[in-house]
N, C-alpha and C positions, 0 to 999 in steps of 0.2 A: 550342059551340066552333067548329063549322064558320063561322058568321057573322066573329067575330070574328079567325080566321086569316087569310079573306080578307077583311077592313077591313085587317088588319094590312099582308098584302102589297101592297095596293092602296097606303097608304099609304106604304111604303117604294119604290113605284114597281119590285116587282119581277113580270113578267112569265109568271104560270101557268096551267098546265092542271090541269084536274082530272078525275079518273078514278075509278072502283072505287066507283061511287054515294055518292060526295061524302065518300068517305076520303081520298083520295090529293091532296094538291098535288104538282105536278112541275115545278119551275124547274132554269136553268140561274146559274152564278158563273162567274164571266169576269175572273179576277184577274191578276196579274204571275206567278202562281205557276204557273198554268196553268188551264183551263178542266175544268170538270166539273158532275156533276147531282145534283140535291139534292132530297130526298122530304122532307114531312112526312105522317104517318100520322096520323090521329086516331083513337085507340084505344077508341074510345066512351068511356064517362064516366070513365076510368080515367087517361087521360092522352095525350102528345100524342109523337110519337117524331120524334126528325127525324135524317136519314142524307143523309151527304156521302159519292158513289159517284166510286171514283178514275177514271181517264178509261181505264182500261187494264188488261185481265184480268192475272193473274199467269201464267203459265207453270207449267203441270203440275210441271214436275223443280224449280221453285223456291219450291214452296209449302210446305213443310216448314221450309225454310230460313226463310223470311219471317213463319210463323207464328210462328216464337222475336222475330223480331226485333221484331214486333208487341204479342209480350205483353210486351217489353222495354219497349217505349213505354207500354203498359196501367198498367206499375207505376209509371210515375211520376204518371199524371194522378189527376186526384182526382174529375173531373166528366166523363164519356164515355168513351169506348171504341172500339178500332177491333176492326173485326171481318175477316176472313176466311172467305169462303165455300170451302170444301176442294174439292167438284166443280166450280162455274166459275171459281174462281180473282178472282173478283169482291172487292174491300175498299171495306169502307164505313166511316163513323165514324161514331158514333151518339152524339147527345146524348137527352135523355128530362125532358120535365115531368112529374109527379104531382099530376094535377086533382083527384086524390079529397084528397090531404091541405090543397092550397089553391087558394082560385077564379084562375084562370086569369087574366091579365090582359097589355096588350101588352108590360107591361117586362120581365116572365116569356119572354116569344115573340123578344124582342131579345136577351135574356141568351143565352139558349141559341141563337139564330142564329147570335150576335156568337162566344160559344166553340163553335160547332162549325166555321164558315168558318175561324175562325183557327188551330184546331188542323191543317184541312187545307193550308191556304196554309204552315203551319210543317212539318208534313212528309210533302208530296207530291211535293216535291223529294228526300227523303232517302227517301221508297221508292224513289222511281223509280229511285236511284241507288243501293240494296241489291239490285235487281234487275237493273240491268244487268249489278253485280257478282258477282253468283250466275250469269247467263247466261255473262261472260266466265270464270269458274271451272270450269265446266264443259265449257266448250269446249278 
């Protein structure tokens, strides 16, 4: 798997590092929407995880709020998931291949690129913007 991720990103000409003894890819997306960093994990033979991390912790007093709002978004998608970490306030989106049920290949690594970028490009604007909302309501 490791080989083939990066042929993958080499090939799309995107720019990474690697870390955590050759689990971790870590690039950056540099879109209209706004800038952010993006991991893929390779889960040993199990499958491949890849997370788009928003640019911007949540705010303590507004993470409860944001949590509803998040699983709001959850129930509509049908393929990934945004998550919230409760103590840093961190959101991530997480897409997920499953190498055990089929061999891994680049159009599989594109699919899930392709829908986890665009999920955050659709609403990294409309957190950012539930959050300011929750900051000016509290105030």
């Amino acid at each position: 798997m490791f080989k083939m991720v990066q042929k993958y990103l080499e090939r799309i000409a995107v720019p990474y590092q690697i870390r955590e003894n050759k689990q971790v890819f870590d690039f950056e997306v540099d879109a209209p929407e706004g800038h952010w960093a993006c991991m893929l994990l390779l889960c040993g033979r199990s499958g491949i995880a890849f997370y788009s991390v928003l640019p911007f912790k949540v705010p303590e007093e507004n993470r409860s709020e944001l949590a509803l709002y998040l699983m709001q978004i959850n129930n509509e998608r049908i393929f990934g998931n945004f998550e919230l970490d409760q103590q840093t306030g961190e959101v991530r989106f997480k897409t997920y291949i499953d190498t055990e049920a089929q061999q891994l290949s680049e159009r599989m690594l594109d699919r899930c690129l392709l829908i986890n970028v665009s999920c955050m490009q659709k609403f990294l604007p409309r957190i950012k913007s539930k959050v300011k909302q929750y900051s000016a309501q509290a105030a």
